[in-house]
C-alpha positions in Angstrom: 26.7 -6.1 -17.0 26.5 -6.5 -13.1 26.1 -2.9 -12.0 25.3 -3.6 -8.6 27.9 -2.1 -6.0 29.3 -4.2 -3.7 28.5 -3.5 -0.1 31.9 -3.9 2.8 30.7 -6.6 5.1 31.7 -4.0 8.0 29.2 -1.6 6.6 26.5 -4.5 6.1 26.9 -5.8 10.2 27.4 -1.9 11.3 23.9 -2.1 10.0 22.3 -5.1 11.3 23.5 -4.0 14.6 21.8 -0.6 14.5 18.9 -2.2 13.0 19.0 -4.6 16.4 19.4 -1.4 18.6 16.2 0.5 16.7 13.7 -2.5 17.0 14.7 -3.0 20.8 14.2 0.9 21.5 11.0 0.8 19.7 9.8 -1.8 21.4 11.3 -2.5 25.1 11.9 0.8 25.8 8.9 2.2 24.6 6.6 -0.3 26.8 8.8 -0.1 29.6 9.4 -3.6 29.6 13.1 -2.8 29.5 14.3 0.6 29.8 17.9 0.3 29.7 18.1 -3.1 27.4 21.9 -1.1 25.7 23.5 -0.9 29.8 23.1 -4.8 31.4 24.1 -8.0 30.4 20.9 -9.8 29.7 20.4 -6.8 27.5 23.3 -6.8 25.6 23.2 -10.5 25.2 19.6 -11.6 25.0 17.4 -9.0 24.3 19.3 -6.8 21.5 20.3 -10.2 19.8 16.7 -11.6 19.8 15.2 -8.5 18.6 17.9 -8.0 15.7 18.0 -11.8 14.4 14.3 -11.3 14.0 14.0 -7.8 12.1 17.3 -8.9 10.4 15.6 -12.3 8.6 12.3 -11.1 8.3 12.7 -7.9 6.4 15.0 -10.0 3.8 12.2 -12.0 3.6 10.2 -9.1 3.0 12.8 -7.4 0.3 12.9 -10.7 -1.6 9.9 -9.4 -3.6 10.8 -7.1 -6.5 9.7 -4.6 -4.0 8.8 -4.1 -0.3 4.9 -3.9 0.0 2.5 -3.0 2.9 0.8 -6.1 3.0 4.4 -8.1 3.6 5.4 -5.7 6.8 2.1 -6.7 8.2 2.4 -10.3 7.6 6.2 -10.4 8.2 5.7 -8.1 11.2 3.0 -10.3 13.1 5.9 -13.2 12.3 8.0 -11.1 15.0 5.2 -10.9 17.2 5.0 -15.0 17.8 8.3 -15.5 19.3 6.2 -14.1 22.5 5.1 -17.8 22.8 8.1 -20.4 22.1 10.5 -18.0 23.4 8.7 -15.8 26.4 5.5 -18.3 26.4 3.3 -14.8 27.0 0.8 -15.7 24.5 0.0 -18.9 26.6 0.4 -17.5 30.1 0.7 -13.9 31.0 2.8 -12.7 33.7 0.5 -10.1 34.7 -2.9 -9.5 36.0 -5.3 -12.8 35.4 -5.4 -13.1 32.0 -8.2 -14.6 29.6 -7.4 -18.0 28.4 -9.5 -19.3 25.6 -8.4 -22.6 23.6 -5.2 -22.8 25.4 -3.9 -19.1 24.8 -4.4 -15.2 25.5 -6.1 -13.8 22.9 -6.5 -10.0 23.7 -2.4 -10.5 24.6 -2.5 -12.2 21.5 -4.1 -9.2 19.6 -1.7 -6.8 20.9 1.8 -8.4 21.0 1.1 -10.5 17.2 -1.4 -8.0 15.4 -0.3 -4.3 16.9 3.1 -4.3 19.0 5.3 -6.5 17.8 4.2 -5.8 13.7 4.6 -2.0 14.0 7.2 -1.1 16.9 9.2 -4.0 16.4 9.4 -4.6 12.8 7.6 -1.6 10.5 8.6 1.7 12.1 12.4 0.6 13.0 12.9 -0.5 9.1 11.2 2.5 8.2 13.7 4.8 10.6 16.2 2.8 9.5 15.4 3.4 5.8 15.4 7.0 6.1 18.4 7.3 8.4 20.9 5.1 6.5 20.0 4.5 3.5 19.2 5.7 0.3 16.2 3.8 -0.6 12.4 5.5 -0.3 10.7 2.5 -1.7 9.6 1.3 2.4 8.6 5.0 2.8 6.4 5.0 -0.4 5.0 1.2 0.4 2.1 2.5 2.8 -1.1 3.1 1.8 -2.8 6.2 1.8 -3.4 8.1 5.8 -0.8 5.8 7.1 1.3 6.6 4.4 0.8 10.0 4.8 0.9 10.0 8.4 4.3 7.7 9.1 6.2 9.8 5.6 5.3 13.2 7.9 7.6 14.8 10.1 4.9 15.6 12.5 3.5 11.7 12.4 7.2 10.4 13.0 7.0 13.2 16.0 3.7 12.0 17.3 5.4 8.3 17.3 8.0 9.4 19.3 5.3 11.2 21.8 3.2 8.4 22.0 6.5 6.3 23.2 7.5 8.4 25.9 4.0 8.6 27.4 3.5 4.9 27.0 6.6 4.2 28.8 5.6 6.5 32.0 2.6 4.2 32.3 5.0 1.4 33.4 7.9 3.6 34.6 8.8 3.4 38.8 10.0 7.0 38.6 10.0 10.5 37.1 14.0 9.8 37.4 14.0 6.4 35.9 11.8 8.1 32.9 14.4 10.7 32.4 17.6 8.6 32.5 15.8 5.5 30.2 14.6 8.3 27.6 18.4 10.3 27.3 20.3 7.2 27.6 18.7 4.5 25.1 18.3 7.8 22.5 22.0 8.8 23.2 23.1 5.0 22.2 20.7 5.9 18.8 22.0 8.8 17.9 25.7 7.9 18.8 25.3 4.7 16.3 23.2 6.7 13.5 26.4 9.0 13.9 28.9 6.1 13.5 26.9 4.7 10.7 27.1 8.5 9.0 31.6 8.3 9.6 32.4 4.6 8.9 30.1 4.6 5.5 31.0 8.2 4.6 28.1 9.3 2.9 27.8 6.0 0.7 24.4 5.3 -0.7 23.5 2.1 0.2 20.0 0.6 -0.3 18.0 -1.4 2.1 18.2 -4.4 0.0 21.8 -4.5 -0.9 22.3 -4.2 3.1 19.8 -7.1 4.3 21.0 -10.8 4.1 21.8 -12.9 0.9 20.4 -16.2 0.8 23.2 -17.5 2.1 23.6 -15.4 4.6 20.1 -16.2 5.8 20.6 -19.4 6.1 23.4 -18.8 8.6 21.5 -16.8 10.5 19.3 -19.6 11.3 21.5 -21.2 12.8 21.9 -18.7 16.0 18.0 -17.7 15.7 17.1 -21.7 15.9 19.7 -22.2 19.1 18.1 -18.8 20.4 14.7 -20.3 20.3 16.2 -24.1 21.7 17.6 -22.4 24.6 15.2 -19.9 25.9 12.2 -22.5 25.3 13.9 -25.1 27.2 15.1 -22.2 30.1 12.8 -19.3 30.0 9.0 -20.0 31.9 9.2 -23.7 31.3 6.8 -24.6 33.1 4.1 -22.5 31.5 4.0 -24.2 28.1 0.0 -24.9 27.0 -1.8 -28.3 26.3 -2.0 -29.7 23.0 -4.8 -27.1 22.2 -2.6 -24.2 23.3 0.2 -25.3 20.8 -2.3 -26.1 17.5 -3.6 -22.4 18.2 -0.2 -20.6 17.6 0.8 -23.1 14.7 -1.9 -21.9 13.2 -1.1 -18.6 13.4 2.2 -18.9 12.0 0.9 -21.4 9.4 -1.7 -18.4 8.2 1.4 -15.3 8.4 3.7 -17.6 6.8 0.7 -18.0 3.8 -0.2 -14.5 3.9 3.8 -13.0 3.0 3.8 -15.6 0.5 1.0 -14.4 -1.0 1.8 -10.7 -0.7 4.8 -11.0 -2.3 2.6 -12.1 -5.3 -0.2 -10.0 -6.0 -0.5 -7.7 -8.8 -1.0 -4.9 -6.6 2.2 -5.4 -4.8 3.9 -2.9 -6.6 1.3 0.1 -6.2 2.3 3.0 -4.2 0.9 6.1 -3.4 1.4 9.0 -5.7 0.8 11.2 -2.8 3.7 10.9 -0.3 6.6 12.6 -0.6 8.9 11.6 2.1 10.6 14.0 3.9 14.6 14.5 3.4 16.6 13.6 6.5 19.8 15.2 5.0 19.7 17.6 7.7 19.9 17.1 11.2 16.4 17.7 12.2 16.1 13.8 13.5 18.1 14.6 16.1 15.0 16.7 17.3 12.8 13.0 17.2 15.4 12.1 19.4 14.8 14.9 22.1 10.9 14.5 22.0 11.2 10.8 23.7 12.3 11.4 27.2 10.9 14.5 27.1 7.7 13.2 26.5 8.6 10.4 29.1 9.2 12.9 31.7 6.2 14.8 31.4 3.8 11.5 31.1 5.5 10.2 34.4 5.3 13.5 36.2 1.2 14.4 35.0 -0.7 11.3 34.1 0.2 9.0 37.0 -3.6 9.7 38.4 -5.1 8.0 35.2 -1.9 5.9 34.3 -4.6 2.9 34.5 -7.1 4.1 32.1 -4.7 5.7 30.1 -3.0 2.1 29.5 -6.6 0.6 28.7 -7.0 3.2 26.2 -3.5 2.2 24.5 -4.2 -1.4 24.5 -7.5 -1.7 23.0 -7.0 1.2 20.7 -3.8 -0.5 19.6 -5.6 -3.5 19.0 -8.4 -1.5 17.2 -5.5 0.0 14.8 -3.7 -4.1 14.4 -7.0 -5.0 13.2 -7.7 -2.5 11.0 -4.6 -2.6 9.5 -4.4 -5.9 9.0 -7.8 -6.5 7.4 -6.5 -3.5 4.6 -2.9 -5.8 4.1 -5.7 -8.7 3.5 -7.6 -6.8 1.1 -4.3 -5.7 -0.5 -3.2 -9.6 -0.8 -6.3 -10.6 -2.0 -7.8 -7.8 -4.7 -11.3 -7.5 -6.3 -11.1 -8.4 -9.8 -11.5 -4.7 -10.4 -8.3 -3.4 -8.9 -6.3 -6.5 -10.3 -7.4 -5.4 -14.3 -6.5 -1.3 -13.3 -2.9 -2.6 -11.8 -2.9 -4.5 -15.4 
């Protein structure tokens, strides 16, 4: 007997859409690379649509395992992270500064965009927001490992992400103003669509599987994702594709992400999850208080750390790539166990 509950397509692309809006917040707005990507046209049209195809296919991918496991997000997540080189051709040549080009591509951008930004503000924490938000599922929540577990499952650690955003965006913001208006704006659009999501569905429990793509629908969504990447290769920074070298460098990166989901998705450890998190209820309305911390924290970052704006980015950048690394040598470890930890999952 089929007891699964079928899902109203308007429900299904309400939720892609917000899932779009969350990964571009998390990631343009937080960088400052955009900070009104929900107000202008290339926004709207390039930016929003690139960022949701891309969270949209690559957490189904993730949820076609029995269950969503740390090691995939990682993998999936650094996935995400290479469209910075067919698309925006940043992981070859650098708009900014004079970058370090070794074998034909940047490898500290590299390190941040693939293994840090991309992975966990464009992929992991907006499923994980989105999970707790509008759905009823906890299994993403109770996929992380132990601190990081504890850590992104915490009200305070969700806070703390939130914190970090605003003061990472005043590092690249023009203006105290600009900080302000980007902060109360993009969260305004958030919080209007959570609260959408909340009338339209009417309190039904969805979970984050039944809500992601079928197969089928997958396969359509390849369609605009290819024509996306046709397009903006051919149009965007043309002239800054690599040699031969440069190209072999990020083929083998996705040839070794594309091995590593696969493989995560099939390890006896995949379904372990920590018997110590408990996440947090968001029945309440006590996310709209994440909400406020963002351009508050903006604000304040634009208006106090300007004097050390420089070091302060330095910190970010190699600390983030400190905390990519790390995490991804623990998904590796996860992927592959000792023969110890295989026998106790047993």
């Amino acid at each position: 007997m089929n007891t699964e509950k079928s899902v109203l397509k308007k429900h299904q692309w309400l939720f892609w859409i917000i899932l779009a809006a969350f990964s571009t917040f998390f990631a343009e707005v937080f960088s400052g690379s955009d900070m009104f990507p929900f107000f202008h046209p290339w926004g709207l049209l390039v930016v929003v649509p690139l960022y949701g195809l891309h969270i949209v296919l690559l957490a189904s991918l993730v949820y076609r395992a029995p269950k969503p496991c740390f090691s995939s997000l990682v993998f999936a997540g650094m996935l995400f992270g290479l469209y910075e080189a067919y698309i925006t051709k940043v992981l070859w040549a650098p708009p900014w500064g004079d970058p370090v080009i070794i074998a034909g591509f940047a490898p500290i951008e590299t390190l941040v965009l693939v293994f840090w930004w991309h992975a966990w503000f464009s992929f992991i924490i907006p499923l994980l927001v989105s999970e707790k938000l509008l759905t009823g599922s906890i299994e993403l929540s109770l996929s992380f490992p132990g601190k990081i577990g504890k850590f992104l499952n915490s009200w305070w650690g969700l806070s703390a992400v939130m914190v970090f955003g605003g003061l990472f965006q005043s590092i690249n913001s023009p203006s105290v103003g600009e900080s302000l208006l980007s902060g109360v704006s993009t969260t305004a659009v958030l919080v209007a669509l959570v609260l959408i999501w909340k009338r339209v569905t009417k309190a039904t429990s969805y979970t984050m599987k039944e809500l992601l793509p079928n197969r089928k629908q997958f396969k359509w969504l390849l369609v605009p994702t290819g024509i996306m990447y046709l397009v903006m290769g051919l149009l965007l920074r043309p002239d800054w594709y690599p040699d031969f070298i440069g190209h072999v460098m990020i083929w083998i990166l996705y040839g070794v992400s594309f091995y590593l989901l696969s493989r995560s998705q099939n390890n006896p450890l995949a379904d372990i999850t920590s018997p110590e998190i408990q996440p947090d209820s968001w029945a309440n309305q006590r996310w709209l208080i994440l909400a406020g911390l963002f351009p508050l924290a903006a604000t304040i970052g634009e208006l106090l750390l300007g004097p050390i704006a420089t070091a302060l980015a330095l910190t970010f950048w190699f600390g983030g790539i400190a905390f990519g690394v790390v995490m991804f040598i623990k998904a590796i470890r996860l992927t592959f166990p000792k023969q110890k930890e295989t026998q106790h999952a047993q």
